[in-house]
C-alpha positions in Angstrom: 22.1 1.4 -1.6 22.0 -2.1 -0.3 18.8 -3.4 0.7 15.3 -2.3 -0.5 12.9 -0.1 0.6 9.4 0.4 -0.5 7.2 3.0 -0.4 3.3 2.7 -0.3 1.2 5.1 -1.0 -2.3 6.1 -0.8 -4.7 5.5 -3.4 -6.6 8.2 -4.0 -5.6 11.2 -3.0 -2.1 13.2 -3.5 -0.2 12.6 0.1 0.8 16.3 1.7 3.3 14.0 4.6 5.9 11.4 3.8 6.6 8.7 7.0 9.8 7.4 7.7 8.9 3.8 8.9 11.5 2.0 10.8 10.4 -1.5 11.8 11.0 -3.3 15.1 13.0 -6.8 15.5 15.5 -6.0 18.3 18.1 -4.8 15.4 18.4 -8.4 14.1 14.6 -9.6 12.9 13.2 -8.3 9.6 9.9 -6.9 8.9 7.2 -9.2 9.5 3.7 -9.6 8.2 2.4 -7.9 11.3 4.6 -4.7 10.5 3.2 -4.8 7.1 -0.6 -4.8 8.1 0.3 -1.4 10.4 1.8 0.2 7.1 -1.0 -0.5 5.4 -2.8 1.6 8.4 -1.0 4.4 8.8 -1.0 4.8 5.1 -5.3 5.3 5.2 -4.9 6.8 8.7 -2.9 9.4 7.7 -3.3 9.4 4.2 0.9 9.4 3.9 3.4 8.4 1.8 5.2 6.0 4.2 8.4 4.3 3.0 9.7 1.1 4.8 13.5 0.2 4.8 15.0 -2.8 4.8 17.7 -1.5 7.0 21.0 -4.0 7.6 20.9 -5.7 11.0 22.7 -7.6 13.2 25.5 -9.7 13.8 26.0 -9.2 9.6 25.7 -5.2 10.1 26.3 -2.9 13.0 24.9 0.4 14.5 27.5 2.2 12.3 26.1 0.4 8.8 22.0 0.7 9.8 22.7 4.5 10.6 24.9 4.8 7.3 21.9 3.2 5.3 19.6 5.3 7.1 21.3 8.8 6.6 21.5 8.1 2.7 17.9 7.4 2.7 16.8 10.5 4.4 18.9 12.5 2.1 17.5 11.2 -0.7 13.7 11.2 0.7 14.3 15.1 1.4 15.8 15.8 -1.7 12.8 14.2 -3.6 10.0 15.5 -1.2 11.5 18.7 -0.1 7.9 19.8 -0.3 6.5 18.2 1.9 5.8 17.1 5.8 8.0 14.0 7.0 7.6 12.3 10.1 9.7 9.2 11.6 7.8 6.3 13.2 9.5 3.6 14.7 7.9 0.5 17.1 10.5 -1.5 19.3 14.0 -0.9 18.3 13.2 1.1 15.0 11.4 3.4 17.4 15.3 3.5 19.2 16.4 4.1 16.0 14.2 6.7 14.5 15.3 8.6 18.0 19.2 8.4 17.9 19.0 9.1 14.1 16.9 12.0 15.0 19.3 13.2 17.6 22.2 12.9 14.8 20.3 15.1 12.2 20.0 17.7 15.1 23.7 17.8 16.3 24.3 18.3 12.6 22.1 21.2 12.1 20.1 19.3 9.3 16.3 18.8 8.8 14.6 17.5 11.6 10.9 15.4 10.9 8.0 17.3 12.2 7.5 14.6 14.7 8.4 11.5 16.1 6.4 8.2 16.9 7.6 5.9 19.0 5.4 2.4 19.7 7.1 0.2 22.7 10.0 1.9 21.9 13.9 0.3 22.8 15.8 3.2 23.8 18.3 1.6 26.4 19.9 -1.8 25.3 21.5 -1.9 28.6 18.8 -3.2 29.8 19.5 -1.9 33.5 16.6 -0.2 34.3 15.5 -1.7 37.9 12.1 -1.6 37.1 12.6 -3.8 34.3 12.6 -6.7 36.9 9.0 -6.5 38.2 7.9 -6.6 34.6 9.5 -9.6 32.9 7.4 -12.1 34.0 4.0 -9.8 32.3 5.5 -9.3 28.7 4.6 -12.6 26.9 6.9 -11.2 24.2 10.3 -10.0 25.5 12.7 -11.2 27.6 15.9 -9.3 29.0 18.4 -12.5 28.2 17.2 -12.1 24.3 17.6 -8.4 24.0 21.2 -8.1 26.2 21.9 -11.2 23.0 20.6 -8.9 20.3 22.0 -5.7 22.2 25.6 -6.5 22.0 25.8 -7.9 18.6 24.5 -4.5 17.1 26.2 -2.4 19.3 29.6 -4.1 18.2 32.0 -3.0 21.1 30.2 0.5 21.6 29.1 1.5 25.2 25.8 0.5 25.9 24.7 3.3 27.3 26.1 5.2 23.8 23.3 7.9 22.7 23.5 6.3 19.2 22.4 3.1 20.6 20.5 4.1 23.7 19.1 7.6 22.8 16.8 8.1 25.9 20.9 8.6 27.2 20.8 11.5 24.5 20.1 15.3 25.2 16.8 16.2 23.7 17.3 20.1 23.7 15.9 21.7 19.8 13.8 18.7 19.2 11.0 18.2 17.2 8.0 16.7 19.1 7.6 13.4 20.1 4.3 11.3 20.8 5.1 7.5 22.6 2.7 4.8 22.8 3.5 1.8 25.6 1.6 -0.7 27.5 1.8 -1.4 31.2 3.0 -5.3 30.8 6.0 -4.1 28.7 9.4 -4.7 30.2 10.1 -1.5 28.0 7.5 0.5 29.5 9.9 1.9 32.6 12.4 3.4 29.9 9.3 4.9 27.8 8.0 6.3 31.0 11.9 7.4 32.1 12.1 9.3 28.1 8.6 11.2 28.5 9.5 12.9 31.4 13.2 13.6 30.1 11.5 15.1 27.4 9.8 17.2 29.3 11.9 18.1 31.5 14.1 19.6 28.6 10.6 21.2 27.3 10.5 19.4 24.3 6.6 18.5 23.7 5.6 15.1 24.0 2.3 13.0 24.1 2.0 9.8 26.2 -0.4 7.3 25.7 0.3 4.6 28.6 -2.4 1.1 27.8 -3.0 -0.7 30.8 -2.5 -4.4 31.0 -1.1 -4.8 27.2 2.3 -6.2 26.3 5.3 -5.3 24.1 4.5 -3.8 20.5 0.6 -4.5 20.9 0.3 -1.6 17.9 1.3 -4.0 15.1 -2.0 -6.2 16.2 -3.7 -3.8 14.2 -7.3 -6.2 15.1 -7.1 -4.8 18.7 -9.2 -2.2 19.8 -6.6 -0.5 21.8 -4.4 -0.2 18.6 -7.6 0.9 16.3 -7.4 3.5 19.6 -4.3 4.4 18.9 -4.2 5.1 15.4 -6.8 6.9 15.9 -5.0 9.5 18.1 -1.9 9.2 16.1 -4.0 10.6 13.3 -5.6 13.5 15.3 -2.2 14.8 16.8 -0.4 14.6 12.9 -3.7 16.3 11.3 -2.3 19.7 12.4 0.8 19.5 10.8 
């Protein structure tokens, strides 16, 4: 496989879940330090096994080779860990990708996780959502020109509004559960909104944690209290699996 991936585990006792962590970067940054010190939470929080991929990105790599690497890791994770509980996280566009992967496994009739995390997820690169607007000038992080950039250099020619690059245009039917953490000043937040109550709507279970006033991907500031907060329910709802 090209590209490494690392897998961190806890240090003391034997992990019963493994976590499929898919890191943010709008398909075409790498992991950054910030992504790192959230690995190193979830890994106490949740006393998991949690591997991190570095998974090929854009303009080098398309949609086509990030699933490709994606599928071969998963296959070799559940071969290895067969055993055990495995759960996708995601923030930003690994949170879009953990989804349309997800949707994949399920059209194939292969092993779904036993849950999903999404943090300020990126599930529509079209970027059309009208909504979006009244929130651009609030997210100190994210701005529509960049992603629409990043968008069309990973999707590669394929519709925008494709379910493998824009899952919340997916069907959600058979799905595993799904929890979804966003912040009120992300111009992400009206698609995060738009995907809890799809998945709803097509009964699929899903928490929704909505933090007022905080911007795009606020969970990797693993200092703030509202992330501490977060992790913190993230570990209650994954306790009873």
């Amino acid at each position: 496989m090209a590209g490494c991936v690392w897998a961190v585990t806890p240090k003391i006792s034997e992990p019963r879940t493994v976590v499929l962590f898919l890191h943010g970067g709008a398909y075409v940054g790498n992991i950054t330090k910030m992504h790192w010190d959230l690995v190193g939470k979830l890994v106490d929080k949740l006393n998991a096994l949690v591997v991190v991929p570095d998974y090929p990105l854009a303009p080098e790599n398309t949609w086509r080779e990030t699933y490709e690497f994606v599928d071969k890791l998963y296959g070799m994770l559940l071969e290895k860990y067969s055993g055990k509980k495995f759960v996708f996280i995601g923030d930003s566009a690994g949170g879009g990708l953990a989804l349309g992967f997800a949707q994949k496994l399920r059209d194939e009739n292969r092993r779904l996780p036993e849950h999903i995390v999404l943090f300020s997820p990126w599930i529509d690169v079209s970027m059309e959502n009208p909504e979006i607007a009244n929130l651009e000038s609030k997210d100190v992080i994210l701005t529509v020109k960049g992603l629409k950039a990043a968008a069309q250099q990973y999707a590669s020619g394929l519709e925008l509004k494709d379910w493998h690059v824009s899952p919340i245009y997916g069907d959600f039917h058979g799905f595993c559960p799904v929890s979804i953490f966003t912040g009120t000043h992300d111009i992400l937040n009206p698609d995060a909104r738009k995907l809890r109550d799809k998945l709803r709507e097509q009964r699929v279970l899903c928490n929704y944690f909505e933090y007022d006033g905080l911007f795009h991907d606020w969970v990797i500031l693993t200092f703030l209290r509202e992330s501490k907060d977060a992790l913190e329910k993230l570990k209650n709802i994954l306790s009873g699996l």
